[in-house]
N, C-alpha and C positions, 0 to 999 in steps of 0.2 A: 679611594678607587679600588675597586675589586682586582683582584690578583685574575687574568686570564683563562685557567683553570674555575672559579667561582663565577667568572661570568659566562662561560659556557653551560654549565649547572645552572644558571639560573635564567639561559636564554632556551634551555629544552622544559622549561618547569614552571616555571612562574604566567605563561601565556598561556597555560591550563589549569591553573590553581582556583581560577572565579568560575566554575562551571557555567553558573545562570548566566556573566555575561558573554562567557564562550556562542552560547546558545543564541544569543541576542545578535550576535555579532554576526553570526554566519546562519542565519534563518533562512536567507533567500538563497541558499547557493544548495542546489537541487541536481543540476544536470550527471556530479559525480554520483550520485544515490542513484540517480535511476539508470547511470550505467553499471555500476556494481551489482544492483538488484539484478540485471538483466542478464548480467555476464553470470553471476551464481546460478541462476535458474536455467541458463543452456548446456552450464560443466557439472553441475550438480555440487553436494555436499559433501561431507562437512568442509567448510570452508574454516581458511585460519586467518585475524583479521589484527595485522600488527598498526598501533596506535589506534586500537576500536576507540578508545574517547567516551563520549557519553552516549553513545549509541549508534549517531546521526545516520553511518551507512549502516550501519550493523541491524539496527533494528528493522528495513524491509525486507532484507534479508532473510531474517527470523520469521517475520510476518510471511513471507512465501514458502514456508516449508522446509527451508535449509536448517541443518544445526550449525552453531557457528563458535569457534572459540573465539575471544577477544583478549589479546595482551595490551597492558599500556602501565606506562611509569609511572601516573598521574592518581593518588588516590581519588582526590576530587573530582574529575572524570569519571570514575570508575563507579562512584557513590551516586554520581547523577545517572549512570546507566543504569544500577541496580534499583532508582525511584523506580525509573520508568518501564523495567521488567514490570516493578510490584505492580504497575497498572495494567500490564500484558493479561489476553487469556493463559490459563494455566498451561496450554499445548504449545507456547510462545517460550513459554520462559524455560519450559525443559529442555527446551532446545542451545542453551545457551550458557555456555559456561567463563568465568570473567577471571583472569590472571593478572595479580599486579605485579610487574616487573621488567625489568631492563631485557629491550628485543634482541639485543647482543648476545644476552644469558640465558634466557629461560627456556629449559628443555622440555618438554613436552612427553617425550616417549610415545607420538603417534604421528602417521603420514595425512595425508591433508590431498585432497584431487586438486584443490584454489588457495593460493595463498596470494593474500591480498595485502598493500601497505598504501593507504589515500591519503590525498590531502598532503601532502611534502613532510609527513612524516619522516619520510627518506633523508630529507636534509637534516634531521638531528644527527647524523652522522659527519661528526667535524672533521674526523681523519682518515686515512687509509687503512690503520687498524681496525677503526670502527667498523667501516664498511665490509672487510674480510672477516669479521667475528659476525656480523649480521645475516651477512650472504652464507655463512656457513652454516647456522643457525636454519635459515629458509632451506637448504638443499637437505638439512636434515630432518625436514618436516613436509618436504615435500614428495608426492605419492609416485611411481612409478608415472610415467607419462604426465604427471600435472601441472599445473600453469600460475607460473607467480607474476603476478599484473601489480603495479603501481603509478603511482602520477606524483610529478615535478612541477613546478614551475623552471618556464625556463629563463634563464637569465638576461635581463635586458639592458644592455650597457646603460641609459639614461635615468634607470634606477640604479644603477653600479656608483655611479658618478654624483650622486646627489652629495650638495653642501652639508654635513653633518651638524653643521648650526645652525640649519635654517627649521623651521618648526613647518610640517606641513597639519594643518586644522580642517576641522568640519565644525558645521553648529553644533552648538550644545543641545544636549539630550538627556532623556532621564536615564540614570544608570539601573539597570534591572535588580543588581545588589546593592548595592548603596545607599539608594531611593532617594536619590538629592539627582538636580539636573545638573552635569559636568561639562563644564569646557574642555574638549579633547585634543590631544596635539602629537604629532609622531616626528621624531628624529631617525635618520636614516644612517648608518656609518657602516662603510664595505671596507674589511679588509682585504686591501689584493695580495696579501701573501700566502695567509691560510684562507682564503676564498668565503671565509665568511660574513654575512650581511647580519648587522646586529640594528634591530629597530628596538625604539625606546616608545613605548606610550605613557604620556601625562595626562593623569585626569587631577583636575581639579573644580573643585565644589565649589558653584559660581556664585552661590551666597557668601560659603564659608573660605574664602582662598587659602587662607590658609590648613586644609584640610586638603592635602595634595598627595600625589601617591604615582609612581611609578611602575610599568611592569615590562620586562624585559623580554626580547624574543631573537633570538640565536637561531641563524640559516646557514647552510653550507650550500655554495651557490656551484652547480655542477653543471659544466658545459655537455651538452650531447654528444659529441665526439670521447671527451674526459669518461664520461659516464660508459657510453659503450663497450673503450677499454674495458676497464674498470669490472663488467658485466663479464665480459669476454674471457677475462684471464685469472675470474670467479667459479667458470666453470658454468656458466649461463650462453643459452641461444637463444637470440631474438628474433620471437617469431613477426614480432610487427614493431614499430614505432608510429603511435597518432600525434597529433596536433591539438586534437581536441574530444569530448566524451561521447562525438558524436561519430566518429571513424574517419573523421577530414586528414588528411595529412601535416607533419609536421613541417613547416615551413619557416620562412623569417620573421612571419608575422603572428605567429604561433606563441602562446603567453603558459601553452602547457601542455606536456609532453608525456605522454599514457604507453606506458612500456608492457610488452608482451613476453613472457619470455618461458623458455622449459629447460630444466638439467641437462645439459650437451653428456655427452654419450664419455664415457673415459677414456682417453689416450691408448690406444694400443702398445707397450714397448716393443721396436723395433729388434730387431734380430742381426747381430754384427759380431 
């Protein structure tokens, strides 16, 4: 069994490591991209794109004229964003420049009008450290006046609550890496102490079962109110909270939470 520390490492890591079926997996899911694209194109550029990944928002982005930096932890990610530069026109790809590395750390040495983190990236953030070294990291990259947007899922007790031994399945499918057709299966375990949801997916090769393989995925499950704090006392002001990427409000039945937010003004000291 993994020591706590090694399964958090390997629940921000290993759920990005098969690029091709990263891609496979989340083909249909569109509505984040074309709000991103749309929200860069009305604040303008350069945009700063923490967990850019293998492109997915980053590259309409690019395609509209913005430049755009991309951070992320994931070489493999990073390597499948650089194919798909190579296929860019040459006007696409200058605009674009790829950092690998931890969004806690990496300093950059320049302001940003949009700085942007999709897709629950956010929740690779397990601790309260984490979160204060990341947020600190964005205010320092962020431009006089400019706007750090992200999106959460938000937590729904009935997935909080799932039997950790029950297998949830879909049919089998062909794996885009692999190239064998897999029976797939997911395991669900939340811990309510440090608020993380750790899912397990099994794939196994339905010819060969015995050619079976595991990959781990690590969420910090952050309540709206918890989060606000948290935003609040970061030195952050929210200029909105949505529901969803369409500008509906965030509500009970609301499955994802699109935060708006600008560097709050610094504290006056008081005179006494």
């Amino acid at each position: 069994m993994r020591a706590p520390a090694a399964l958090l490492d390997a629940g921000r890591r290993e759920h990005f490591a098969d690029a091709g079926y990263y891609a496979h997996a989340y083909r249909d899911r569109t509505e984040d991209v074309a709000f991103y694209e749309k929200l860069a194109a009305e604040l303008g550029g350069p945009v700063l794109e923490y967990g850019t990944g293998d492109g997915r928002v980053a590259l309409p982005i690019l395609r509209g004229g913005q430049s755009l930096t991309g951070v992320d932890l994931s070489a493999p990610m990073l390597a499948a964003f650089r194919e798909a530069l190579a296929r860019e026109a040459p006007e696409v790809r200058k605009r674009a420049k790829l950092v690998e590395g931890d969004m806690c750390e990496v300093a950059l040495r320049r302001r940003f009008p949009l700085v942007i983190c999709p897709f629950n990236a956010f929740l690779h953030l397990y601790d309260r450290a984490s979160v204060e070294a990341f947020l600190g990291r964005v205010r320092a990259h962020l431009a006089p006046g400019g706007r750090f947007v992200f999106d959460a899922s938000v937590p729904a007790p009935e997935d909080l609550a799932r039997d950790p031994g029950r297998a949830y399945r879909v049919p089998p499918f062909r794996h885009p890496t692999a190239g064998c057709v897999v029976k797939y299966e997911e395991y669900f375990a939340y811990d309510h102490v440090s608020q993380v949801l750790h899912v397990s997916s099994v794939f196994t090769d339905r010819d060969r079962p015995k050619r079976r393989w595991h990959v781990h995925l690590a969420q910090r499950m952050y309540f709206p109110q918890e989060l606000e704090a948290l935003l609040h006392y970061n030195g952050f002001r929210v200029l909105a909270i949505e529901g969803d990427f369409a500008g509906g409000p965030l509500t009970g039945a609301s499955d994802t939470m699109v935060w708006h937010l600008e560097a709050a003004a610094p504290k006056r000291k008081g005179h006494g």
